[in-house]
C-alpha positions, 0 to 999 in steps of 0.5 A: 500500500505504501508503494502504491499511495507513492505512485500516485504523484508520479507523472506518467513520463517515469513509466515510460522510461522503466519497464517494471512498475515495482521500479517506480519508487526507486526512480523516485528515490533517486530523484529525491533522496539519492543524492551524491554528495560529491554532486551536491550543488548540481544534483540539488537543482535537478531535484528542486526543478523536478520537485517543482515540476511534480507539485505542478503536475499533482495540483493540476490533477488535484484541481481537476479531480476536485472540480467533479462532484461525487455522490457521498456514498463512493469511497474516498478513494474516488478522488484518486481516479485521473481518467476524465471519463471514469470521473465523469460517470462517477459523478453521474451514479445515483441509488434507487430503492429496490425492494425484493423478497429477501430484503427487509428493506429496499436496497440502495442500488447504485446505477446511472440513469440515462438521460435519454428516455423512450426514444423508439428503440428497446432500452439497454442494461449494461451488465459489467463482468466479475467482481467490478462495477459501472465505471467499466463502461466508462469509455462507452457509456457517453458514446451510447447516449450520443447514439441515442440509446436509453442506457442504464449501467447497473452495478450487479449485487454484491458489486458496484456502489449498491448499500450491501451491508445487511443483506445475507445472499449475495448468490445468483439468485439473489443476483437475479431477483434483484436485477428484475426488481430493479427491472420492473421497477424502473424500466418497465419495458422489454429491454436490450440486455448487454453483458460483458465477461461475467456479465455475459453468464448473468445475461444469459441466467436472466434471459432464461429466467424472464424470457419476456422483459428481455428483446435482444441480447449482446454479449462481449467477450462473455465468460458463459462456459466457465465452472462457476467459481470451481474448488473455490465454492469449496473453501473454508469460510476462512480460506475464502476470507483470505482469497477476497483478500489476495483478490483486492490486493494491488498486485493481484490487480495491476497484474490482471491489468496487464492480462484483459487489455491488448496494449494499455500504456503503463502510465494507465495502468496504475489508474485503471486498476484504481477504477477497476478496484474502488468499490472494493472499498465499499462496506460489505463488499468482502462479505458480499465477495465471500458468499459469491465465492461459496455459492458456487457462482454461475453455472450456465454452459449447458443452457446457452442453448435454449436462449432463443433471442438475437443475439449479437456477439462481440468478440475482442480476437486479443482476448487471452484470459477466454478460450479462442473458440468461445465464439465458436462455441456460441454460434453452435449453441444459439441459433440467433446470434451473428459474431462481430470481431474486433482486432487488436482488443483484448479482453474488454472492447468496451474499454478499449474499443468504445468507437466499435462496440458502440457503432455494432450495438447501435445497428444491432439494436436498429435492426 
């Protein structure tokens, strides 16, 4: 943690110039606290000119973090983020109350609501994959409303900025109940279902639970032909305990940072994977996290194909976390879908490639 509270006044240039992210703070230290003495005078004058040039960048980053108004409820960690449109959606998430049958009160679900309401087309819920939140549709979310597309980004229980903290299921069915609550209580309309990695095996559970609130259906890069969460629903309460916390851990996250992007700079890389790991910070979320892990997760693979809908499959061909002939695996077991690949993209196009998902999800839905 001491590291990482470091880099966060490292300009992005001192990447560039190390290949390991580890060797961060030792060029640090080289420009502040390693100082020959037999150079004195003229290392002294490096150091205040480079001290000056960080304090510079950190007010401007500062200043521009500061101008966004956040919701009170995010993290404090929030202030971190540097990436304009991962701010800019952060500042835009609301809670709305969704009551369910295992709820004794409303759960404060966060999600951010379109501004662009009953346009003739179906509207879109956007499901983000394991363990994240809505801010992965950051880069995407602002090129759907100008496409003019009703979209709702919706944090999947256990995940996102949803208040969490006395509920006692966190597992698909839980997961599921509260999608369709939340469905009924604000969309009312059959709907687009968009799911990402994860996101995708939580489409399609939905999809054949309530086959008439969903029209069409988009899966991108989804993880649909995994075991659930394998010999971790298994684990002792306090081994699962232990792996939650490996999972929040910060190499664990840049390392995956490095796995699901195609080429991401490394002076992106420590900010993504503060985006990618803010809600972790939320109350209850190693609780929430645990029972996922013990439940078994998402078992969908042999039900794909009863999934009856259009479905369009949007397929980044860098991806190496998923099987390279998942997309092959799709077009056999749904009769209705058509594949769209997009090169040199990893494992989230709606991330890396925001232009090309946004320009085949809006035709998909035109059609």
């Amino acid at each position: 943690m001491e590291q990482a509270s470091m880099t966060r006044v490292i300009p992005s240039f001192t990447y560039s110039r190390v290949p390991g992210l580890l060797k961060a703070a030792p060029l640090w230290e080289s420009y502040g606290f390693a100082l020959a003495e037999t150079r004195k005078t003229f290392r002294s004058m490096c150091v205040h000119r480079k001290a000056k040039s960080f304090r510079r960048v950190k007010c401007m980053i500062t200043a521009d973090v500061d101008a966004a108004t956040f919701p009170s409820f995010l993290p404090p960690e929030v202030m971190e983020l540097r990436d304009i449109n991962a701010r800019a959606l952060a500042s835009r998430i609301i809670r709305l109350p969704v009551q369910t049958k295992f709820s004794e009160k409303p759960i404060m679900t966060s999600c951010v609501k379109p501004t662009i309401m009953n346009n003739g087309f179906s509207p879109l819920l956007l499901l983000h994959g394991f363990d994240s939140s809505c801010l992965e549709w950051r880069n995407a979310y602002h090129k759907l409303e100008e496409a003019n597309l009703e979209s709702w980004a919706f944090d999947v229980l256990g995940w996102g900025f949803s208040n969490s903290e006395d509920l006692a299921s966190f597992g698909v069915e839980a997961k599921r109940e509260h999608l369709y609550e939340f469905w009924k209580s604000y969309i009312r309309r059959p709907m687009v279902l968009v799911g990402a990695s994860l996101g995708g095996a939580v489409a399609i559970d939905f999809t054949l639970a309530y086959p008439e609130v969903v029209s069409k259906l988009v899966l991108i890069n989804a993880q649909c032909y995994a075991e659930g969460t394998g010999k971790m629903a298994t684990f002792p309460k306090l081994l699962a305990y232990a792996g939650v916390s490996i999972l929040k851990s910060v190499f664990l996250r840049v390392y995956a940072n490095t796995l699901v992007y195609y080429k991401v700079p490394w002076d992106r890389i420590i900010d993504q994977m503060k985006i990618g790991r803010l809600h972790c910070f939320m109350p209850g979320w190693t609780s929430a996290a645990v029972d996922f892990m013990l439940s078994g997760g998402y078992n969908v693979a042999s039900c794909v194909s009863e999934v009856k809908k259009d479905t369009l499959i949007i397929w980044g061909k860098e991806d190496i976390i998923l099987e390279k002939d998942t997309p092959q695996k799709f077009m056999q077991d749904l009769p209705n879908a058509k594949v769209a690949y997009i090169d040199e993209c990893g494992h989230l196009p709606h991330v890396e490639k925001p232009d090309n998902v946004v320009a085949l999800i809006s035709e998909f839905c035109s059609t």
